[in-house]
Every structure is written in structure tokens, then in C-alpha cells.
FISEDREN-972037 format. One line per field, with one value per atom (N, C-alpha, C): residue in one letter; atom name; x, y, z; residue number from 1. Coordinates in steps of 0.05 Angstrom, whole numbers. Example, Ala and Ser with C-alpha at 12.3 -4.5 7.8 and 13.67 -1.06 7.14 Angstrom:
// FISEDREN-972037
type: (a a a s s s)
atom: (N CA C N CA C)
u: (264 246 264 257 273 258)
v: (-114 -90 -66 -45 -21 1)
w: (156 156 156 142 143 157)
seq: (1 1 1 2 2 2)
This chain:
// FISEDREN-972037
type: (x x x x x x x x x x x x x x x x x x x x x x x x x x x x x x x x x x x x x x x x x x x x x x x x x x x x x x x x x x x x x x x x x x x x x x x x x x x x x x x x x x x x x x x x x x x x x x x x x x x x x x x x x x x x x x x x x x x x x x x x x x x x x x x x x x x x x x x x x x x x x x x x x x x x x x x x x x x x x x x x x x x x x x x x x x x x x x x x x x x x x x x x x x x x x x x x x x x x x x x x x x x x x x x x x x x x x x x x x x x x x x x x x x x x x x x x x x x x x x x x x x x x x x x x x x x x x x x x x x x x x x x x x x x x x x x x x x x x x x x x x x x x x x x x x x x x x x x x x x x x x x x x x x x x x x x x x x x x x x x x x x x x x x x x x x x x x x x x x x x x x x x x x x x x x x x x x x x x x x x x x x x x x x x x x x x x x x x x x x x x x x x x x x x x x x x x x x x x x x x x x x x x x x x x x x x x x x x x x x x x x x x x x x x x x x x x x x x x x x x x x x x x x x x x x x x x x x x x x x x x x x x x x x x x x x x x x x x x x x x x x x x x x x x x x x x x x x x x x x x x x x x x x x x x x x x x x x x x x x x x x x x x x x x x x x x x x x x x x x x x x x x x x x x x x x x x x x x x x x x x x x x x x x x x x x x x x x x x x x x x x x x x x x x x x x x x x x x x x x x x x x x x x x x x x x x x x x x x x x x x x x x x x x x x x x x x x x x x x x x x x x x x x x x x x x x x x x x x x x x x x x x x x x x x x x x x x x x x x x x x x x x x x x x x x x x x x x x x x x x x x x x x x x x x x x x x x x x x x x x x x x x x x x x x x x x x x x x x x x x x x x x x x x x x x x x x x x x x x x x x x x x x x x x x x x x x x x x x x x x x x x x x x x x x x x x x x x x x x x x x x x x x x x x x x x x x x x x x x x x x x x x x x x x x x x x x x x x x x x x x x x x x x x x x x x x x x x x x x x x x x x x x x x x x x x x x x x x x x x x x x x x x x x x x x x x x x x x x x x x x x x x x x x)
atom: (N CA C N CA C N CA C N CA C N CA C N CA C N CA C N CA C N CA C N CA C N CA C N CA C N CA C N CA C N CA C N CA C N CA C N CA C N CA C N CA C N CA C N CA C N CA C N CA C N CA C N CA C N CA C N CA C N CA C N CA C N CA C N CA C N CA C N CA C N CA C N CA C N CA C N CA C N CA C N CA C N CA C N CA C N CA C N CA C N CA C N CA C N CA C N CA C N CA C N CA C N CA C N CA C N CA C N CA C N CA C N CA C N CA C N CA C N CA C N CA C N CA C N CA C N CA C N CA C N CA C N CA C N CA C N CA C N CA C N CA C N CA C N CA C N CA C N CA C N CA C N CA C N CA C N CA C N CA C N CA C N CA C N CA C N CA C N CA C N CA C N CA C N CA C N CA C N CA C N CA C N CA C N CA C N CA C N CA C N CA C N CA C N CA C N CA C N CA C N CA C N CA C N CA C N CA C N CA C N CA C N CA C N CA C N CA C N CA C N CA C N CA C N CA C N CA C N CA C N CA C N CA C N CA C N CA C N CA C N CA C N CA C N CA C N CA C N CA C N CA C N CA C N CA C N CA C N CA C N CA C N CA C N CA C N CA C N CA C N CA C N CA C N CA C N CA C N CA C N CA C N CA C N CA C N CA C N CA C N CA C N CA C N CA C N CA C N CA C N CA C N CA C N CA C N CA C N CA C N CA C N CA C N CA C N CA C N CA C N CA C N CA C N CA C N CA C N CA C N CA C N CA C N CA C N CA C N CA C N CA C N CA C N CA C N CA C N CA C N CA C N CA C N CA C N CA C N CA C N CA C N CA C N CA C N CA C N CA C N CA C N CA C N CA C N CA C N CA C N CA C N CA C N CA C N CA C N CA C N CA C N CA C N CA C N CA C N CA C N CA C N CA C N CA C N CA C N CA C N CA C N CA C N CA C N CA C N CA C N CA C N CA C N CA C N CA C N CA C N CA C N CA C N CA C N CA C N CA C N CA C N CA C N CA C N CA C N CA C N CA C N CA C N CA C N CA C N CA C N CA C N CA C N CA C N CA C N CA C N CA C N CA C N CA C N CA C N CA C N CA C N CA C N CA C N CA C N CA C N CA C N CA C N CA C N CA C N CA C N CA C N CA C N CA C N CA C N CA C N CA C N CA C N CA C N CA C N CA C N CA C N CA C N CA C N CA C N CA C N CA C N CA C N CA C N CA C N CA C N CA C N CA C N CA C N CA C N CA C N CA C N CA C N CA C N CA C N CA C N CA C N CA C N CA C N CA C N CA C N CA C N CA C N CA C N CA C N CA C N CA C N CA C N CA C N CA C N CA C N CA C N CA C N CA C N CA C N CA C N CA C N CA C N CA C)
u: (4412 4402 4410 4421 4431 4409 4412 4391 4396 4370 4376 4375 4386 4389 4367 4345 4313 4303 4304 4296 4311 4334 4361 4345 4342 4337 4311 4290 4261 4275 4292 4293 4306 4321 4329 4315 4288 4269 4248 4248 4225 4239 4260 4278 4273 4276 4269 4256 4229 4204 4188 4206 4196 4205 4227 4233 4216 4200 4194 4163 4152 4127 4106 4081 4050 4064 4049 4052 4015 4027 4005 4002 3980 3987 3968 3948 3927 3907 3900 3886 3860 3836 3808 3789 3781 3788 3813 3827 3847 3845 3812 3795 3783 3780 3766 3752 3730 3717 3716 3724 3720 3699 3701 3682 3676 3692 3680 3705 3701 3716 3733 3761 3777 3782 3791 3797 3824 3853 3875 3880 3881 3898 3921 3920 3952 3963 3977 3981 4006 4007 3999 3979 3965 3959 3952 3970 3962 3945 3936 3915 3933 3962 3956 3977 3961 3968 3952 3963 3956 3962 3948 3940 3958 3978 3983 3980 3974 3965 3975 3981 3991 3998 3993 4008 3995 3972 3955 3950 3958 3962 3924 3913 3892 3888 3863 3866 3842 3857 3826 3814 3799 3780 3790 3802 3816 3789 3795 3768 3779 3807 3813 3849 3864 3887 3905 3888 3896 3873 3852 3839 3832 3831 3828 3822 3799 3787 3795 3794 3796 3775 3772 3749 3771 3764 3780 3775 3793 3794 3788 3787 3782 3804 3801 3832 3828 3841 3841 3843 3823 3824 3859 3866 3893 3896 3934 3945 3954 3954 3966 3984 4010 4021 4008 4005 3995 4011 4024 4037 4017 4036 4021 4047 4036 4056 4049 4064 4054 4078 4084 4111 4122 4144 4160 4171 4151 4156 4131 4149 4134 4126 4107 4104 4119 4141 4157 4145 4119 4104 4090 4094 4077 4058 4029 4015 4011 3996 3987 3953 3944 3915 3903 3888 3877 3855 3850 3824 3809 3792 3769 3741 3726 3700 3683 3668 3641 3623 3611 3582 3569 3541 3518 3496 3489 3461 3434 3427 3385 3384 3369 3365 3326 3310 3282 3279 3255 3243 3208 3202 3182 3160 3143 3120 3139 3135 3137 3128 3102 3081 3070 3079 3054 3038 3013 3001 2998 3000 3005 2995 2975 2961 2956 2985 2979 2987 2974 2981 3012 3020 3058 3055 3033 3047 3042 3033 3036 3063 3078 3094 3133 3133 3153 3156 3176 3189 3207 3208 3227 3253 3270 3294 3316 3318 3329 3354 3385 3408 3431 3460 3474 3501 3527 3544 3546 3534 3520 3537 3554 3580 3558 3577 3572 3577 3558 3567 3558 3540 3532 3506 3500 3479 3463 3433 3408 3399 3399 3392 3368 3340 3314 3320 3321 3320 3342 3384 3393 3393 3368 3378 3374 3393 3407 3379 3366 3341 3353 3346 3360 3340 3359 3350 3365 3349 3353 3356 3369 3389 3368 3351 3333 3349 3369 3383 3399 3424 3443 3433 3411 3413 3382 3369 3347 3349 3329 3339 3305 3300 3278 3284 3266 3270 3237 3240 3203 3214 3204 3201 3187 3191 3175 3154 3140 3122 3125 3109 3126 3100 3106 3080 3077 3055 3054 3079 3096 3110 3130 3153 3177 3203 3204 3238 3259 3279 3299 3311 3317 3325 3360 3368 3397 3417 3442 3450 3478 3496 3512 3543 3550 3583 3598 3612 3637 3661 3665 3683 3674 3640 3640 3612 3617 3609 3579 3566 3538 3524 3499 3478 3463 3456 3433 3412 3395 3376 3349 3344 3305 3280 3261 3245 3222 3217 3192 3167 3151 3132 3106 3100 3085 3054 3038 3011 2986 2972 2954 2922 2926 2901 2875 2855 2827 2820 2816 2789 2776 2751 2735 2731 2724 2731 2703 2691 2665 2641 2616 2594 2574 2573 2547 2539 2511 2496 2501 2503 2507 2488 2502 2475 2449 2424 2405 2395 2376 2367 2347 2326 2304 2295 2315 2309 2334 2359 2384 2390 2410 2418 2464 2468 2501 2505 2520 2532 2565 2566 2605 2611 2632 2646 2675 2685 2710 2728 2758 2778 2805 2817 2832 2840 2864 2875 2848 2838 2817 2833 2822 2833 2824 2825 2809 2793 2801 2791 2787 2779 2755 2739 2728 2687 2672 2656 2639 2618 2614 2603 2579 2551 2526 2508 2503 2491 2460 2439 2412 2398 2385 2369 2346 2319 2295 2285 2282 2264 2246 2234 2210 2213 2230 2239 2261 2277 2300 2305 2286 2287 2295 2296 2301 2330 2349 2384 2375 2400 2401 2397 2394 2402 2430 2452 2475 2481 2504 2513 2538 2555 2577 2576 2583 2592 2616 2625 2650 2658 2682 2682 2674 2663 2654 2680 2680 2698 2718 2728 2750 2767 2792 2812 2821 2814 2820 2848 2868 2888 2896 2883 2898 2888 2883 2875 2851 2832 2802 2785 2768 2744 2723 2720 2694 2677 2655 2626 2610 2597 2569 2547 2546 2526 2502 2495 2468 2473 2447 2443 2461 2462 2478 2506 2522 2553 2564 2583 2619 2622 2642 2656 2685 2704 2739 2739 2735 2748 2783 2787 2813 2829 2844 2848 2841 2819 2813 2777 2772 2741 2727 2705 2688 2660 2649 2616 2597 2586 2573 2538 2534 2512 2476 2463 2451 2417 2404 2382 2365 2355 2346 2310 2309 2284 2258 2268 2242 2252 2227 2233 2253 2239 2248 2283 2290 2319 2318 2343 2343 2372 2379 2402 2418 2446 2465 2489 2500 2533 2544 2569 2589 2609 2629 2659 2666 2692 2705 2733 2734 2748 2766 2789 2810 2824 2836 2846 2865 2873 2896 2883 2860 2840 2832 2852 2848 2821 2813 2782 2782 2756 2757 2733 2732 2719 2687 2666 2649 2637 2627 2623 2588 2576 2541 2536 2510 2490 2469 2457 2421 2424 2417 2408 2379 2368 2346 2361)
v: (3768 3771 3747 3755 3728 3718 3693 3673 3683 3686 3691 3670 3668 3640 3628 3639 3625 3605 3629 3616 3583 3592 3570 3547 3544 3521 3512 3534 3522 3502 3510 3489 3469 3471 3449 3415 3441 3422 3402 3425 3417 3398 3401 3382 3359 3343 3318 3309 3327 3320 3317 3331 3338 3312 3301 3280 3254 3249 3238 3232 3205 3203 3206 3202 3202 3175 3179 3153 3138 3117 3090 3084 3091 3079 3056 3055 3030 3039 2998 2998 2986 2989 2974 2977 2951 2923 2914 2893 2889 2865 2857 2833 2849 2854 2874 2849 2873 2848 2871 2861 2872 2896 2942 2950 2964 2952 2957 2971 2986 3016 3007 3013 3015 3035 3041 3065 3065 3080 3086 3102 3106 3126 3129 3157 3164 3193 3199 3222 3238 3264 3276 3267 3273 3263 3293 3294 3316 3311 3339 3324 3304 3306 3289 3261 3257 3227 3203 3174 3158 3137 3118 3089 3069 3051 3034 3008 2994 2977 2952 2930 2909 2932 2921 2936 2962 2972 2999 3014 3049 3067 3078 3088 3090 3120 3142 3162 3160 3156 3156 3180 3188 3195 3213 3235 3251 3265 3250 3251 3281 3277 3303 3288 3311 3305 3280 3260 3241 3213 3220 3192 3195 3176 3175 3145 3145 3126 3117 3084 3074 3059 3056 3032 3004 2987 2957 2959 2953 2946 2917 2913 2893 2873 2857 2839 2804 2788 2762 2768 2743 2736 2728 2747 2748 2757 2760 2781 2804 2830 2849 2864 2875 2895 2920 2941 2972 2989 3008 3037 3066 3088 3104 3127 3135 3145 3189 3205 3233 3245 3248 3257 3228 3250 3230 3209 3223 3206 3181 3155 3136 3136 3126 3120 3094 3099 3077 3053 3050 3024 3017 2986 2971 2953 2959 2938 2921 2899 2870 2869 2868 2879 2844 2830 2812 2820 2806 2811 2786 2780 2757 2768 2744 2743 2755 2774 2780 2753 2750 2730 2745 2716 2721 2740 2749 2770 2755 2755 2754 2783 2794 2813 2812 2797 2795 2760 2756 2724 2736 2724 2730 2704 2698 2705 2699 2701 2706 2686 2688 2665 2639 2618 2604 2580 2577 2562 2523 2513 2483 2468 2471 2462 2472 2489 2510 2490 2495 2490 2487 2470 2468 2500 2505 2521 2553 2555 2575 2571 2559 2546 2556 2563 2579 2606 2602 2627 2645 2666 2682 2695 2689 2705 2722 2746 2770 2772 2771 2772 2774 2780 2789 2770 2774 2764 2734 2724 2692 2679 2662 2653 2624 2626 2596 2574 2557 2538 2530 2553 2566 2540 2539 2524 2536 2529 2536 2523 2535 2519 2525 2506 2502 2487 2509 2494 2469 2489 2464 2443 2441 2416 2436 2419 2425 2424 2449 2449 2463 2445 2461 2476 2510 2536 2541 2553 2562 2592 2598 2636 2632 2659 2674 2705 2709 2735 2749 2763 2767 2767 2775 2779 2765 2754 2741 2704 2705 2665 2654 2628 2622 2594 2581 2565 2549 2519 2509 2488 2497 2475 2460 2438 2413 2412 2399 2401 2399 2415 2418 2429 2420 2423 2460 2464 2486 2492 2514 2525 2549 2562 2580 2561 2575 2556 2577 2579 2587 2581 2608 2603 2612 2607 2618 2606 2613 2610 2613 2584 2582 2579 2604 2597 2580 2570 2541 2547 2574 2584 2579 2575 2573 2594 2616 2637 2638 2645 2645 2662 2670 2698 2698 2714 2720 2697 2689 2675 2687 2689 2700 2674 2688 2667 2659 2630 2635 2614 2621 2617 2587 2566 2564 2556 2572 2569 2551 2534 2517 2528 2556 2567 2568 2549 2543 2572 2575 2594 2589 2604 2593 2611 2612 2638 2633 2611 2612 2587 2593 2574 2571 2553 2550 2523 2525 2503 2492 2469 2437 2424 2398 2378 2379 2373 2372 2343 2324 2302 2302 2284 2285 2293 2289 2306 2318 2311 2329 2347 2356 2377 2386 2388 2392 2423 2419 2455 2446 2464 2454 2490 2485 2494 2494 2512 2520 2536 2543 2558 2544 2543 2531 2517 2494 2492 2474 2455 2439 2414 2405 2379 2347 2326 2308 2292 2311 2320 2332 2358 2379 2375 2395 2386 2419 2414 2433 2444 2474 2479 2493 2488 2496 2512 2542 2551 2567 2557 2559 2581 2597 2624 2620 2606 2609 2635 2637 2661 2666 2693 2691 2686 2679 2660 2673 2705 2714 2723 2715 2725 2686 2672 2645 2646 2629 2621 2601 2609 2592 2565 2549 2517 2520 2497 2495 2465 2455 2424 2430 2408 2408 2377 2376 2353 2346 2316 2314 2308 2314 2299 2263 2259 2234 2211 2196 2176 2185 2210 2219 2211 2199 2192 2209 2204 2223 2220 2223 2233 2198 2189 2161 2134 2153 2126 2114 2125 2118 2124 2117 2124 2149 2167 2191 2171 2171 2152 2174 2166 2183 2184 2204 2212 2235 2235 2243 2235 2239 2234 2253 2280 2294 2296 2287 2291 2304 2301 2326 2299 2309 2283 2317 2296 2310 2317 2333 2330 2333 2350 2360 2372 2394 2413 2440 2436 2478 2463 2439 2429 2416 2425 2400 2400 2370 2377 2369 2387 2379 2381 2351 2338 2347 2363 2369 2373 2362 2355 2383 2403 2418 2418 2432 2433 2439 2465 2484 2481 2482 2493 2508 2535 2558 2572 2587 2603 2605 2612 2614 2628 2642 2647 2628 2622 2601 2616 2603 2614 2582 2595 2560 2563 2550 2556 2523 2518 2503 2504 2481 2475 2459 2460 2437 2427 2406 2388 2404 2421 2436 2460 2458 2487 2515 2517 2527 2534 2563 2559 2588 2575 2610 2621 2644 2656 2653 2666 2652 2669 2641 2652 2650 2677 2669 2672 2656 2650 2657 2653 2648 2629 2604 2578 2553 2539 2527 2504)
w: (2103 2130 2146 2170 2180 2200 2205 2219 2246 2261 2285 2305 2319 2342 2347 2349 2355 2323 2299 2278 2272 2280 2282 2289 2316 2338 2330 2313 2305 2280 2266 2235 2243 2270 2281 2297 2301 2309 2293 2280 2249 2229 2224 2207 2205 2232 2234 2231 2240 2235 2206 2188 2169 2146 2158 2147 2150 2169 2170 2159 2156 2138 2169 2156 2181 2197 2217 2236 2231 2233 2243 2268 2276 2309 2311 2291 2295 2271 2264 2239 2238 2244 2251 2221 2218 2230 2211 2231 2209 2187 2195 2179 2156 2133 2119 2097 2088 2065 2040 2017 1999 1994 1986 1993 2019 2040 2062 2077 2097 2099 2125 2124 2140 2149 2178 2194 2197 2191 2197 2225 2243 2260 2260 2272 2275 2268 2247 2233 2247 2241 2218 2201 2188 2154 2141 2123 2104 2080 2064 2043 2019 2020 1995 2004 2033 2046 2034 2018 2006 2016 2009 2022 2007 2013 1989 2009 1989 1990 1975 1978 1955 1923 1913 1891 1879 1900 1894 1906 1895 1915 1917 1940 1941 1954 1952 1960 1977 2004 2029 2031 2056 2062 2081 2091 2111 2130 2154 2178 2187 2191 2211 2207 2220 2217 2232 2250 2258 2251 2238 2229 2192 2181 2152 2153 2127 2118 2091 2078 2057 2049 2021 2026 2013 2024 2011 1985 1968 1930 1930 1904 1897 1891 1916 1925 1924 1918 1924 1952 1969 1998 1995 2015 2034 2056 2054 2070 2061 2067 2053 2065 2058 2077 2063 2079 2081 2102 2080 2089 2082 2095 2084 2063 2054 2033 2033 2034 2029 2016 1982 1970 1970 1973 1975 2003 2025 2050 2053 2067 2070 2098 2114 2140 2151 2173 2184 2192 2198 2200 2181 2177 2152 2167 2171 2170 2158 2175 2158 2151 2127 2132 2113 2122 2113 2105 2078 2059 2054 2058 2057 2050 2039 2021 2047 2038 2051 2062 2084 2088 2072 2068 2050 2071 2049 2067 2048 2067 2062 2064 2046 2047 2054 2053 2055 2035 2045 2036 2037 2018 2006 1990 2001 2024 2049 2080 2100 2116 2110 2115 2102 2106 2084 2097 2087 2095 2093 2114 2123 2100 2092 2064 2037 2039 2006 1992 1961 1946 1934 1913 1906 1897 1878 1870 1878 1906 1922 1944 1946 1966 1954 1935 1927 1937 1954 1963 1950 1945 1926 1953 1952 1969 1958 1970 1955 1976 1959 1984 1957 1975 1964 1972 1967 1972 1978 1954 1964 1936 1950 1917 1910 1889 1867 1887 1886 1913 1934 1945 1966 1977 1990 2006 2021 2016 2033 2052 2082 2099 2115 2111 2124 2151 2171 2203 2210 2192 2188 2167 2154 2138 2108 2092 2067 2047 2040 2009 1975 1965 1938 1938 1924 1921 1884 1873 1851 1841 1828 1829 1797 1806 1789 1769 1791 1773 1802 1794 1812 1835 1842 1870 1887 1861 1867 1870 1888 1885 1900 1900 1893 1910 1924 1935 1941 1940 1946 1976 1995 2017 2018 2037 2032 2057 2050 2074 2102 2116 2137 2162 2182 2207 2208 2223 2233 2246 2258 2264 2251 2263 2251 2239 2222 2215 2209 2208 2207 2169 2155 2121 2129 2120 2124 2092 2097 2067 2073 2071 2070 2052 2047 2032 2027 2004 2014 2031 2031 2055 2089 2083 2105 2126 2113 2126 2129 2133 2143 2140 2128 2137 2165 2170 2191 2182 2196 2195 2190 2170 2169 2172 2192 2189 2179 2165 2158 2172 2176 2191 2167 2175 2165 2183 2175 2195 2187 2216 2197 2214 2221 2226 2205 2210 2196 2187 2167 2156 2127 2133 2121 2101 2069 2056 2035 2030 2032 2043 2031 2039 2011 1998 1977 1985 1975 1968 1948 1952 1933 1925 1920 1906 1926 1907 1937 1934 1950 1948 1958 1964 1971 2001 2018 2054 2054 2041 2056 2032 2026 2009 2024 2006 2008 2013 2035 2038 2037 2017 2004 2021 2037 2058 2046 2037 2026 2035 2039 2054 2059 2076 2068 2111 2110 2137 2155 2135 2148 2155 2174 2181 2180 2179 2167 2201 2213 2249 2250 2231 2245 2260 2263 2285 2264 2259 2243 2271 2276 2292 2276 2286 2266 2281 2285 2297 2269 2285 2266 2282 2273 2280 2265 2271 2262 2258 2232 2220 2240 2252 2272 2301 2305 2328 2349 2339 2342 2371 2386 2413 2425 2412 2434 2423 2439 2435 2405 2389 2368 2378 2358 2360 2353 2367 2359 2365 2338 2344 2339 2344 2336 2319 2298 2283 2268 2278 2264 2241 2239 2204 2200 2176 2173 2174 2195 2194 2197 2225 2222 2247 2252 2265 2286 2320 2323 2336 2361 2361 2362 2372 2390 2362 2337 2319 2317 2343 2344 2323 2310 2291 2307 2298 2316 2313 2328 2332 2319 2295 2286 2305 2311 2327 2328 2294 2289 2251 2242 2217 2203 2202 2194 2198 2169 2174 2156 2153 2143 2128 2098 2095 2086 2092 2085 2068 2037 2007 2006 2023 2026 2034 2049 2070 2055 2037 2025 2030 2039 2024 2040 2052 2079 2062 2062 2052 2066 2081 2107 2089 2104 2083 2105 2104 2119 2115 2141 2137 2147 2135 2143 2159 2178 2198 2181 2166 2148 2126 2116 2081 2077 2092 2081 2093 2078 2086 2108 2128 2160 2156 2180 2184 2198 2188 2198 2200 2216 2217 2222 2209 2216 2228 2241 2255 2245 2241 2237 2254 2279 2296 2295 2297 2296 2318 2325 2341 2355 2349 2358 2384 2380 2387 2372 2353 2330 2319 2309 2297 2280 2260 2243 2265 2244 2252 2246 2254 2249 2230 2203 2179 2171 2164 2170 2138 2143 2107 2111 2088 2096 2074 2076 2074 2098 2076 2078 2104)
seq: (1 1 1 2 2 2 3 3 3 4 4 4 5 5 5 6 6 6 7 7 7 8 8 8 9 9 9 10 10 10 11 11 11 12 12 12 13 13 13 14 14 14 15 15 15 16 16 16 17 17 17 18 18 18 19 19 19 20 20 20 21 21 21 22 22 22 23 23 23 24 24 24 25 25 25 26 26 26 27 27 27 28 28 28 29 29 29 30 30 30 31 31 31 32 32 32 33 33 33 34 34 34 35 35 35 36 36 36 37 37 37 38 38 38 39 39 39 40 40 40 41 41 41 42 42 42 43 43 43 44 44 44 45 45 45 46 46 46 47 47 47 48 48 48 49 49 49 50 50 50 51 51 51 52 52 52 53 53 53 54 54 54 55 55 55 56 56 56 57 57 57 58 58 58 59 59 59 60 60 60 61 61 61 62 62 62 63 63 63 64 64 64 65 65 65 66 66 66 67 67 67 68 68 68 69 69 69 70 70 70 71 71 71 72 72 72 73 73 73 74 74 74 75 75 75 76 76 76 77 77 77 78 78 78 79 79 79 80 80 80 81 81 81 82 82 82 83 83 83 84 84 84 85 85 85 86 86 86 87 87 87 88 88 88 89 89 89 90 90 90 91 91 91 92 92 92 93 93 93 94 94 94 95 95 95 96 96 96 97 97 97 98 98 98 99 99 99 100 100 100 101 101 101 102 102 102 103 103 103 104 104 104 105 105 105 106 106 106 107 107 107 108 108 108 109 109 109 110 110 110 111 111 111 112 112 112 113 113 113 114 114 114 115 115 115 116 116 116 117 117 117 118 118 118 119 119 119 120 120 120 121 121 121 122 122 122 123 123 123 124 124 124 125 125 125 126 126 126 127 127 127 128 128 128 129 129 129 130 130 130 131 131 131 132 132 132 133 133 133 134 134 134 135 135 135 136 136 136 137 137 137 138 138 138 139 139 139 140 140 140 141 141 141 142 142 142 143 143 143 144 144 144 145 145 145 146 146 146 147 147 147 148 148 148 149 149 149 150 150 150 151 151 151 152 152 152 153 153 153 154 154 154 155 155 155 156 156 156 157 157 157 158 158 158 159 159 159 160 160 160 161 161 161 162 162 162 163 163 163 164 164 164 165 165 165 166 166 166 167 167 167 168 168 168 169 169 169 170 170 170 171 171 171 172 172 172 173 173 173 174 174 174 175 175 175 176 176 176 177 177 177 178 178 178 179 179 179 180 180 180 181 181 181 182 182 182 183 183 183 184 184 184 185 185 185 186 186 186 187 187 187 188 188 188 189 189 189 190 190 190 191 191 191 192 192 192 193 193 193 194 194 194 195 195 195 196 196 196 197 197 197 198 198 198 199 199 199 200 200 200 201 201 201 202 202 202 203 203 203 204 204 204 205 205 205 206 206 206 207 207 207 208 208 208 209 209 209 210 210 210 211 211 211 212 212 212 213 213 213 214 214 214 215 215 215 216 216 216 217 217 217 218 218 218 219 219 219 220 220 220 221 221 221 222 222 222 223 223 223 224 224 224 225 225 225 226 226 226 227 227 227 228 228 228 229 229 229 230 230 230 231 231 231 232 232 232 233 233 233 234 234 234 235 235 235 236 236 236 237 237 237 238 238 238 239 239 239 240 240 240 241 241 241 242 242 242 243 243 243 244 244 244 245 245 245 246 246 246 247 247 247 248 248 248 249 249 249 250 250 250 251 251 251 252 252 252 253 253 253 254 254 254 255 255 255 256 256 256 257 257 257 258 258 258 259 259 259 260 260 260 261 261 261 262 262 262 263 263 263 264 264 264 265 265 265 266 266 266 267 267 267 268 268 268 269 269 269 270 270 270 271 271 271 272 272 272 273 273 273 274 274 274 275 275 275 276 276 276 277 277 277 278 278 278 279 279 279 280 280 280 281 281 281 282 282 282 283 283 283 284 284 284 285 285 285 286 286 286 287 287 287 288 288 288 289 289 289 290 290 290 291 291 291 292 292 292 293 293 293 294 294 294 295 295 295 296 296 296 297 297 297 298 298 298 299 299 299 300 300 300 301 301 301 302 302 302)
């Protein structure tokens, strides 16, 4: 059967084309990190269009017949050239595709919060992150804290004491690269978590005042509710801690028989001369220099 003049001029057209491989018209990003997915444009791309790469052919991801996806192999930080390959045709453009180390990720830090006067061994933070090399450096608000690697992806770190406020954890590469910053907060809000009676003596008796975020400048606030009496305003004092310093280095002036002495920032022992014999209702607040205060905590004590 002979060719007819139209079929002619189509194989005439197609020919060339057919010689030829997919086109590249653009490669994002051309920064890739190990894992992480590159976008080709361009095409043609047929299904059995392949990725090569340094010395490995790779089988992307076919979006549609002008976009296709790869994920990066596992490459020394470089440069790479990248074609595309379908048969035996290659694509006439060779990109340049550079491969470099991932930044570190924080993935979460754990506690979040901690308190101004915790204990050492509540003050260990556990941090969970990835892409974090041999080498690597932990940075508290900027300055350089040794951190310790618990298991691939776990790591553990103790800060040092440090005022009320936010700080900034971050985690630095020897390449360089940086994580996001997570923050952790440390707070020196007073509370009070209990109230017992203590030693007693012949007119006063000890109320040991326990919680934590006390200051050796508190003021103890004492509100008394006479049994029988519940229709008059409490009695209320405020007293300071015994012998306590206040901003400018001054000594507080005692100014009633009843005082506070400091044990420690979880401990106040407010030494107290009671009115009656008998039980009464009390509530306490504990106030700090800052303005800071708990909440107010009630007993029934003598």
C-alpha cells in the first residue's frame, strides 16, 4: 500500500520529535537535602522516564505529563549533574543539582516549664529532634550548654540557674546550620501546696508553710476568722520574712512579735502567737517582691 502524501508529511513531523529525549525546563529546589523531594518540569515525560543522577538511575514520581517528582538518595554533600533518561533517549539538558546535610530539628523539649527554685534533679530537660550530627552544639539564649544524646533521636540537657523569664533552646551543626528555636520558660510564681502545724512552745507554736518559689523577701499575708464572730471583717497582717533584705540591701524592721524565718525557696516557718485556744479559720497568701502571689490557701488552726 503506498503512503499517502498526508501520512508522509505526519512521519515527517514526528520523526524528529521522536528522536528526541523529555525536555527540562526547570528544577526546584536546586538546594536539596538528603530524602527530600525535588520537582522536575518540562516533558514530555512518559511512564518509563528516569532520573539519573551521579552515578544512579532513579524512578520518580509522574505528576502529569509535564511535572515529575524524585526524592534525593543518599549522597555525599555536593554538586551533582542530573539528566533525564526514557530508552534509549537522553534529555539535551544537564542540570546542576547540589546536595547538602539537612538542619537540626527540635522536634518538642520536655518539661516546657520549670520552676526558678526546682530542684537539680527536676531541672533536666529531655529534647526530642532529628538531623542533629556528631558535633553539634546546644544553644541556651545563645550561650553554648552541654547536652547529652540519650538514643537516636533523644537528648537530654540540665540548665543552669537562671531568673524568671523565656529563653530560646536551639541546636547547632558544625556545618553551621541551625534549628528553629523552642522555648523554654522558667517561672518563679509563689504557691503554696501546703500548711501544718509545727513545734509548739509555751505562747507561740510553728506553722511550717510549704510549696515552692518563696523568696527570702516574701511578706506572709494572715487573714483570721473568729469562730462565732463571722459577721465582723477578718483580722489581717501582713508580715515579713525574719531579717529579710529588701531591694536596696536594707534589713525589714520587725514590727510585731510574730515572724517568718526563710528555710528555703519550697519552706517559710511562720512562728505564731495565737489569740484563742481554740481552732479558727485562717487563710494565708504569700507575696513576693515582684507582686507575684499564690493563691489564697485556708486551715483551721489554733
Amino acid at each position: 500500500m503506498k503512503m499517502t502524501v498526508l501520512s508522509w508529511l505526519v512521519s515527517l513531523i514526528l520523526l524528529p520529535l521522536a528522536a528526541q529525549g523529555a525536555e527540562i525546563t526547570s528544577i526546584y529546589p536546586d538546594v536539596a537535602y538528603v530524602g527530600t523531594p525535588v520537582t522536575i518540569i518540562g516533558g514530555p515525560f512518559g511512564p518509563e522516564v528516569r532520573v539519573e543522577l551521579a552515578d544512579q538511575q532513579l524512578t520518580p514520581r509522574l505528576i502529569n505529563p509535564r511535572q515529575l517528582v524524585f526524592i534525593t538518595p543518599q549522597l555525599p554533600v555536593g554538586e551533582y549533574s542530573l539528566y533525564l533518561s526514557e530508552g534509549a533517549q537522553a534529555s539535551a539538558q544537564t542540570y546542576s543539582l547540589r546536595i547538602e546535610l539537612p538542619p537540626p530539628v527540635i522536634s518538642s523539649i520536655s518539661p516546657t516549664t520549670l520552676d526558678e527554685c526546682a530542684p537539680a534533679e527536676q531541672l533536666r530537660v529531655k529534647l526530642e529532634g532529628k538531623n542533629i550530627e556528631d558535633g553539634a552544639q546546644l544553644l541556651l539564649n545563645g550561650a553554648v550548654i552541654p547536652f547529652v544524646r540519650e538514643d537516636d533521636l533523644s537528648y537530654s540537657f540540665m540548665p543552669p540557674p537562671l531568673q524568671a523569664g523565656s529563653y530560646g533552646v536551639q541546636v547547632v551543626n558544625p556545618d553551621g546550620k541551625r534549628s528553629l528555636p523552642h522555648t523554654l520558660w522558667f517561672d518563679n510564681r509563689p504557691e503554696i501546696e501546703s500548711v501544718t502545724e509545727g513545734d509548739n512552745f509555751v505562747n507561740t507554736y510553728q506553722v511550717v508553710i510549704r510549696g515552692k518559689n518563696f523568696f527570702h523577701n516574701s511578706v506572709l499575708l494572715v487573714k483570721e476568722y473568729p469562730g462565732g464572730f463571722s459577721d465582723l471583717p477578718p483580722r489581717q497582717r501582713f508580715i515579713p520574712v525574719q531579717g529579710a533584705t529588701g531591694f536596696r540591701g536594707m534589713k525589714s524592721p520587725r514590727i510585731q512579735a510574730e515572724n517568718i524565718n526563710y528555710q528555703d525557696c519550697h519552706t517559710l516557718i511562720y512562728n505564731r502567737h495565737p489569740p484563742f485556744g481554740q481552732a479558727m479559720r485562717l487563710v494565708f497568701q504569700v507575696g513576693n517582691p515582684d507582686g507575684r502571689q499564690t493563691a489564697p490557701y485556708e486551715v483551721s488552726l489554733p
